[in-house]
C-alpha positions as CSV (number, residue, x, y, z in Angstrom):
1,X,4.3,4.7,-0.9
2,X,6.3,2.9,1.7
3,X,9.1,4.8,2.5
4,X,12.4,3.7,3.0
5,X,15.1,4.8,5.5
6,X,18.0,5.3,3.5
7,X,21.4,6.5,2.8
8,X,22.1,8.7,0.4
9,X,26.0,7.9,0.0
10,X,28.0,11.0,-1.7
11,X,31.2,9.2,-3.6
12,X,33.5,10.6,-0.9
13,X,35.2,9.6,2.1
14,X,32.5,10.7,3.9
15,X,29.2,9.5,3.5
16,X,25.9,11.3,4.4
17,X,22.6,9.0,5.6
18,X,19.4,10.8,5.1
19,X,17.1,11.2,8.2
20,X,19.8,12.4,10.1
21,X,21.0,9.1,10.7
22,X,25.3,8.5,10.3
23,X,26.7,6.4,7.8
24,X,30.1,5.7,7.1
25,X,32.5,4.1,4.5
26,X,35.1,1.4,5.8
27,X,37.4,2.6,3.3
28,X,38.1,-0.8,2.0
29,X,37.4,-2.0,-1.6
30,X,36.3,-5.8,-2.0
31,X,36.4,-7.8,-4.9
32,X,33.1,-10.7,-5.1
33,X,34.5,-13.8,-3.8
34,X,33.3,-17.2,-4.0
35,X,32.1,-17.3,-0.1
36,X,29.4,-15.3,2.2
37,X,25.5,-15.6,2.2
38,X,23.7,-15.3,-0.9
39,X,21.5,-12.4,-1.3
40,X,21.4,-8.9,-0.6
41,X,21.6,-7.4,2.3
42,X,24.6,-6.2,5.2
43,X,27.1,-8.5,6.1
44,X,29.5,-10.7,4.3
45,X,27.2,-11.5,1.2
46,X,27.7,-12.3,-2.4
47,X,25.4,-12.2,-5.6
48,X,23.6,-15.4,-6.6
49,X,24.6,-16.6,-10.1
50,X,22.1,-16.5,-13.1
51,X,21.5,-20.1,-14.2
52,X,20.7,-18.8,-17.9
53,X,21.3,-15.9,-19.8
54,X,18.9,-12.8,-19.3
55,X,15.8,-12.6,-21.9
56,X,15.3,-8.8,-23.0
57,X,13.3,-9.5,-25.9
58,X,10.1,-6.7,-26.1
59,X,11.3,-5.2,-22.4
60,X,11.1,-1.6,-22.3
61,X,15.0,-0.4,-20.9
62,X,16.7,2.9,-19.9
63,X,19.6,3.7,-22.5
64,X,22.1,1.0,-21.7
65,X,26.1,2.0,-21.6
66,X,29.1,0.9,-20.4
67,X,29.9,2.7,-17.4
68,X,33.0,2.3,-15.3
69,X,31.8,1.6,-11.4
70,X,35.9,0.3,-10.0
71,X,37.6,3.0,-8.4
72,X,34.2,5.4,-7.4
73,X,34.5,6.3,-3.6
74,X,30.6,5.2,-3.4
75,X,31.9,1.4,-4.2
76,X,33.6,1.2,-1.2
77,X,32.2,-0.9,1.9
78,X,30.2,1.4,3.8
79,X,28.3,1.4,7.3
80,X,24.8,2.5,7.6
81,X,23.0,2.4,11.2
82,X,25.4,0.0,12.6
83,X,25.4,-2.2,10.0
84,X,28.4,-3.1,6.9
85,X,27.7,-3.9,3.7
86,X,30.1,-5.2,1.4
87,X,29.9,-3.8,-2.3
88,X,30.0,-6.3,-5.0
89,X,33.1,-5.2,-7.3
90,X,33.5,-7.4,-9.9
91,X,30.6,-9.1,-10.1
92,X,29.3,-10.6,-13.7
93,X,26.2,-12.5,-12.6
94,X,23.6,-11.8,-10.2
95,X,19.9,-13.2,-9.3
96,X,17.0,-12.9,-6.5
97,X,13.7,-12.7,-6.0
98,X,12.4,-10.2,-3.0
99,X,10.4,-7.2,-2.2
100,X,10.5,-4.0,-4.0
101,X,9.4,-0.5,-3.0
102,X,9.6,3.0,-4.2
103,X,10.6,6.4,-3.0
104,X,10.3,10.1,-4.5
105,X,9.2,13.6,-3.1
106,X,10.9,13.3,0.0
107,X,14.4,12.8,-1.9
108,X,13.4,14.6,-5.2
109,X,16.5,16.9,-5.9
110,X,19.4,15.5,-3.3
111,X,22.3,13.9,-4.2
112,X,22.3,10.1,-4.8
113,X,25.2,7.8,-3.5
114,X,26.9,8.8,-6.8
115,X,26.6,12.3,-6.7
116,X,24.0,12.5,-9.4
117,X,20.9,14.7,-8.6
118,X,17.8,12.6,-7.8
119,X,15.0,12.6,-10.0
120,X,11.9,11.0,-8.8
121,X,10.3,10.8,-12.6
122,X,13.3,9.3,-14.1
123,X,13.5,5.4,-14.1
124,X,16.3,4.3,-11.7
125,X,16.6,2.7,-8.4
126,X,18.4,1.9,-5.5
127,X,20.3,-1.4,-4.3
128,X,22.7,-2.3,-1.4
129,X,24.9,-3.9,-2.6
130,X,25.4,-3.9,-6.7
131,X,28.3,-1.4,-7.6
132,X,27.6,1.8,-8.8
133,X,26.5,2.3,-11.7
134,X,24.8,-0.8,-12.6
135,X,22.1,-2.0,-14.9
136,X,18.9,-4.7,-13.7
137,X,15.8,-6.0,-15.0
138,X,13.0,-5.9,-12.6
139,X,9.6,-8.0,-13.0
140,X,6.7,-7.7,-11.0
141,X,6.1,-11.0,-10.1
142,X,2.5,-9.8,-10.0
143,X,1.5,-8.6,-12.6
144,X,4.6,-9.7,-15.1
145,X,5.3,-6.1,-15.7
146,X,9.4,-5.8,-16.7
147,X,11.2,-2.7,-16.9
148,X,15.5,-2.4,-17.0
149,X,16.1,0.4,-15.0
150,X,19.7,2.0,-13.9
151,X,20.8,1.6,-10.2
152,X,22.4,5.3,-9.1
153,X,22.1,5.1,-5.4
154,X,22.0,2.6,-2.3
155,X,19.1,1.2,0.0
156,X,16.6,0.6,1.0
157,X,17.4,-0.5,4.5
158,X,13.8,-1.2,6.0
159,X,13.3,-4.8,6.4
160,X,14.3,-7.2,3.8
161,X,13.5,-5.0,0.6
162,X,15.9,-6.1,-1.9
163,X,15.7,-2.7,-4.0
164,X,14.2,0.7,-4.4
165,X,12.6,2.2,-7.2
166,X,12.5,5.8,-8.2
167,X,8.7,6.7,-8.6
168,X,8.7,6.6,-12.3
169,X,10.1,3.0,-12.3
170,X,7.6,2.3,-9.5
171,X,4.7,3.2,-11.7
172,X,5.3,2.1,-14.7
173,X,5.8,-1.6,-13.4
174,X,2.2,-0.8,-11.3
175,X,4.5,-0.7,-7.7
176,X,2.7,2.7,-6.2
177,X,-0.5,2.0,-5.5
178,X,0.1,-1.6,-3.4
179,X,3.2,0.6,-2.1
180,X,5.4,-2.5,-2.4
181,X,5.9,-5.8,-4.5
182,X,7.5,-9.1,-5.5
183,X,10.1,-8.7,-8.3
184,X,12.5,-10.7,-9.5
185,X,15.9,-8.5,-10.0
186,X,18.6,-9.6,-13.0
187,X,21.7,-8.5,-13.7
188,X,23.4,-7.1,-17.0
189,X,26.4,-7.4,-17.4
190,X,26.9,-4.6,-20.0
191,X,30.4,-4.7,-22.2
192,X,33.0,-2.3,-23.2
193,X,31.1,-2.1,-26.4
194,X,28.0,-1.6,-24.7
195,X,26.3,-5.0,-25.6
196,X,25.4,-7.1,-22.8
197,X,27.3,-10.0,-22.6
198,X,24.5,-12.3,-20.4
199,X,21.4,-11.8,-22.5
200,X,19.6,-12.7,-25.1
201,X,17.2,-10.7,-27.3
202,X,16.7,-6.9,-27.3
203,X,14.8,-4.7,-25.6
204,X,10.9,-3.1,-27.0
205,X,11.0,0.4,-27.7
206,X,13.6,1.7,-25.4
207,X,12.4,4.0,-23.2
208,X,14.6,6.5,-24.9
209,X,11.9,9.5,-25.3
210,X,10.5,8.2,-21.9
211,X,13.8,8.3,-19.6
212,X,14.2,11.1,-17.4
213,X,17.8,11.2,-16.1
214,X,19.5,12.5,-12.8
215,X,18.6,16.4,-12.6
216,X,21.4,18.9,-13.2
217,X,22.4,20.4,-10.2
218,X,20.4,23.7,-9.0
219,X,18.1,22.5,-12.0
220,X,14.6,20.8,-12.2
221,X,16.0,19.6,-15.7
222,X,17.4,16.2,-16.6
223,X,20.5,15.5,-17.7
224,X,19.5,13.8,-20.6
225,X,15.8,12.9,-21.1
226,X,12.7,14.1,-22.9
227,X,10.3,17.0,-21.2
228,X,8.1,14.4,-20.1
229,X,7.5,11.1,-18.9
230,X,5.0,9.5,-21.4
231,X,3.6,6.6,-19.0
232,X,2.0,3.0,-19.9
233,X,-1.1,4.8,-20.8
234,X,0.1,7.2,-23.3
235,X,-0.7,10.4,-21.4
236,X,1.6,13.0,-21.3
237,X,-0.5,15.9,-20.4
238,X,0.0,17.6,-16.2
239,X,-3.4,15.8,-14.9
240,X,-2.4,12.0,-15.9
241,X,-5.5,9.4,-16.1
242,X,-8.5,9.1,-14.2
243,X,-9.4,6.4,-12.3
244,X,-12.8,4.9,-12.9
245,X,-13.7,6.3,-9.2
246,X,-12.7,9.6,-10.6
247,X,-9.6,10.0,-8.8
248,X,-6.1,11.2,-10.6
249,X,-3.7,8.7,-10.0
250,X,-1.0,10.2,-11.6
251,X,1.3,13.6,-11.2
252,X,3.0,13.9,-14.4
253,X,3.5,17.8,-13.6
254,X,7.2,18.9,-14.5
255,X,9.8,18.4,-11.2
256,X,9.6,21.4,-8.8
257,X,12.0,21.0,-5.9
258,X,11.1,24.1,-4.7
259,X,7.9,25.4,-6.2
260,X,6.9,28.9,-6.6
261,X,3.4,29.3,-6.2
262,X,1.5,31.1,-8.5
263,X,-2.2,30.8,-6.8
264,X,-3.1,28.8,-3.9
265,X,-7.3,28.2,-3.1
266,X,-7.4,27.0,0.3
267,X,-10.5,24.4,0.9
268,X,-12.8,23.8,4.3
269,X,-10.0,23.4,6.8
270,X,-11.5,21.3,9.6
271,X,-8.7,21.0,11.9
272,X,-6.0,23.5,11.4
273,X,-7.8,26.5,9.8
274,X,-5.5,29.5,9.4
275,X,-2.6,27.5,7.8
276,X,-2.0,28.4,3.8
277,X,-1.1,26.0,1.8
278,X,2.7,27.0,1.4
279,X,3.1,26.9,5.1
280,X,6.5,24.7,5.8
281,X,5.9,21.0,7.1
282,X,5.3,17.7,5.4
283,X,2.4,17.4,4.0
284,X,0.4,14.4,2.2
285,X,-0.4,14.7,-1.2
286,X,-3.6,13.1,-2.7
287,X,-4.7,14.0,-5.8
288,X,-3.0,16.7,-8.8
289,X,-5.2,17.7,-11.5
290,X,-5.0,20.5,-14.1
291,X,-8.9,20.5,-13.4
292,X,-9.3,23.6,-10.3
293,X,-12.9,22.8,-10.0
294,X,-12.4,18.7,-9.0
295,X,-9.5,19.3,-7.6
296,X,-11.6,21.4,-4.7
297,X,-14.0,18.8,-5.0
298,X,-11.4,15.8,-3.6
299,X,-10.3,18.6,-1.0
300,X,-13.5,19.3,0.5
301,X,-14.1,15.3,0.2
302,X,-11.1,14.2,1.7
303,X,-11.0,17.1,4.6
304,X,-14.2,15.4,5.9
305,X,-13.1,11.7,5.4
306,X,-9.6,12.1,7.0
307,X,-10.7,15.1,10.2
308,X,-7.6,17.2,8.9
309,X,-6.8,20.2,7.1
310,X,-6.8,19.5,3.4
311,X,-6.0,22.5,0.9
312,X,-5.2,22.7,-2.9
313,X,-2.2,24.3,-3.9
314,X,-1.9,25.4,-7.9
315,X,1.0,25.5,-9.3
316,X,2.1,26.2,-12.8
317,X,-1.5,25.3,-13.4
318,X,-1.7,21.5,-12.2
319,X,-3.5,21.8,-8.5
320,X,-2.9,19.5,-6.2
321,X,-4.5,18.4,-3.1
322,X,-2.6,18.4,0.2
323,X,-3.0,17.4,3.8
324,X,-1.4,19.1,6.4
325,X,0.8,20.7,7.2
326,X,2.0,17.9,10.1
327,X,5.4,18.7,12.0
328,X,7.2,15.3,11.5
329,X,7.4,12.7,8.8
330,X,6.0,10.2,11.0
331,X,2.8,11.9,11.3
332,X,2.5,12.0,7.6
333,X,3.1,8.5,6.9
334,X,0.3,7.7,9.2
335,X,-2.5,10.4,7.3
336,X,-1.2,8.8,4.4
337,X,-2.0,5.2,5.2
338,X,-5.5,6.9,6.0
339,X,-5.7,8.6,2.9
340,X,-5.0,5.2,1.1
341,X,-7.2,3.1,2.8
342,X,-10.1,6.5,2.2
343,X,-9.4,5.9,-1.5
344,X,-6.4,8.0,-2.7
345,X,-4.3,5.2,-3.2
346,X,-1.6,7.1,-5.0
347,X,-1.2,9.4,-2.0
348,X,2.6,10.1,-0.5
349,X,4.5,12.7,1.4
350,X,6.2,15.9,0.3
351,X,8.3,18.6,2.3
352,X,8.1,22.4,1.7
């Protein structure tokens, strides 16, 4: 996962940046003109018009609704590390190809830029610059994987990445493993009626039974969604699939902000012996299974490939295999880029 430095902007007068970072709203609302730069981004800026109408035919979408975004505190022009960005109120149309990437532990359960609890299974993402709530199609220009997700919350502001994808977005257009990827995002421009007014077609099965929505607050349940996400490959058992070099690629274990732990097994500990697995820190996760047995087996693996402590942690009866604990996120992100590039390619950092 490449993680984003981002704002998570409360609809108030007062907005909070995430990594202890300041952010701040101008208090002015804008209205999309017919001048600035094209693309996303901070600055004076404006959307690039569709030159066609958007095809949904067969695309799996989010429930799509009329939402009203003028008037929300978290559409107002906004400042995040030194930097404006201009909202687009009042936009109909809206084009551009870019880099994606994803984020989801280390935000699981705070409060997006619209208030709304964050759910890291759910399918939504995050965007600069489109007001809040809004509605894109996003294809992986790779693989020609589409999805319409439901924009909640602003960033990322790392680089150039035109938008961020919750993790179950990420995966189900193949966007975790590679971290990051070329998409091509389209707007909707949905109608009082709840028909979009710039498309054509309609979309697959919806991923109705599939959506997880923003968590209720002080809950690990969604607002409105299903138990669990059933992913591309049908499963929707706690282990996920296995990968043909046996590793689990995929946590599909219900959301635990703050999990209890029922049992922890603690593995080999090269490095750091004497720290249990519940100890506070960020930590690297690299495999979950509801298998106890190959779980320890990828711990004991990993502890010797990466020189660190690696534990398993069971709880509610998936395990999961964890590196660490390290004291800053930085040190994470660099054991997992060595966990990726030692075969656990779905690895990414979580904080107890």
């Amino acid at each position: 996962m490449k993680h984003r430095f981002s704002a998570l902007l409360s609809c108030t007068v007062v907005a909070v940046l995430m990594l202890n970072a300041c952010s701040s709203s101008s208090g002015s609302v804008t209205r999309v003109g017919a001048s600035g730069s094209y693309g996303t981004g901070p600055g004076h800026t404006r959307p690039m018009p569709q030159s066609g109408k958007v095809d949904l035919s067969g695309v799996k979408s989010v429930p799509i609704r009329y939402e009203r975004t003028d008037g929300r505190g978290c559409n107002r022009n906004y400042t995040v590390l030194g930097k404006n960005y201009e909202v687009w109120n009042g936009m109909d149309s809206y084009i551009e190809e870019g880099t994606a990437s994803w984020y989801g532990p280390t935000f699981n359960g705070n409060k997006t830029s619209m208030g709304e609890i964050y759910n890291q299974k759910g399918i939504s993402a995050a965007h600069k610059n489109v007001p809040l709530p809004s509605y894109l199609k996003v294809t992986n220009l790779k693989n020609g994987k589409k999805l319409v997700v439901r924009v909640n919350d602003r960033g990322p502001f790392v680089g150039d990445r035109i938008l961020d994808l919750s993790e179950g977005a990420a995966r189900y257009l193949g966007v975790i493993g590679p971290g990051t990827a070329k998409v091509r995002l389209e707007y909707l421009n949905i109608a009082r009626d709840g028909s979009v007014k710039n498309a054509e077609g309609s979309p697959g099965s919806t991923a109705t039974s599939e959506y997880q929505g923003p968590l209720k607050s002080n809950s690990d349940t969604p607002v409105s969604s299903s138990d669990n996400f059933q992913t591309e490959g049908g499963f929707t058992g706690k282990s996920g699939w296995v990968n043909p070099d046996g590793w689990i690629s995929f946590d599909n274990a219900p959301v635990n902000r703050a999990p209890k732990v029922s049992t922890t097994n603690t593995a080999v500990n090269y490095n750091q012996a004497g720290n249990s697995a519940s100890a506070k820190g960020y930590y690297v996760q690299m495999a979950a299974t509801s298998d106890p047995s190959k779980a320890q087996e990828i711990c004991s693996m990993m502890a010797k490939r990466l020189n660190t402590g690696v534990k398993v942690q069971t709880v509610n009866g998936v395990s999961r295999v964890l590196a660490g604990p390290f004291t800053s996120e930085a040190q994470a992100r660099s054991m997992a880029e060595k966990a990726r590039a030692q075969g656990a390619s779905d690895s990414f950092i979580k904080k107890f």
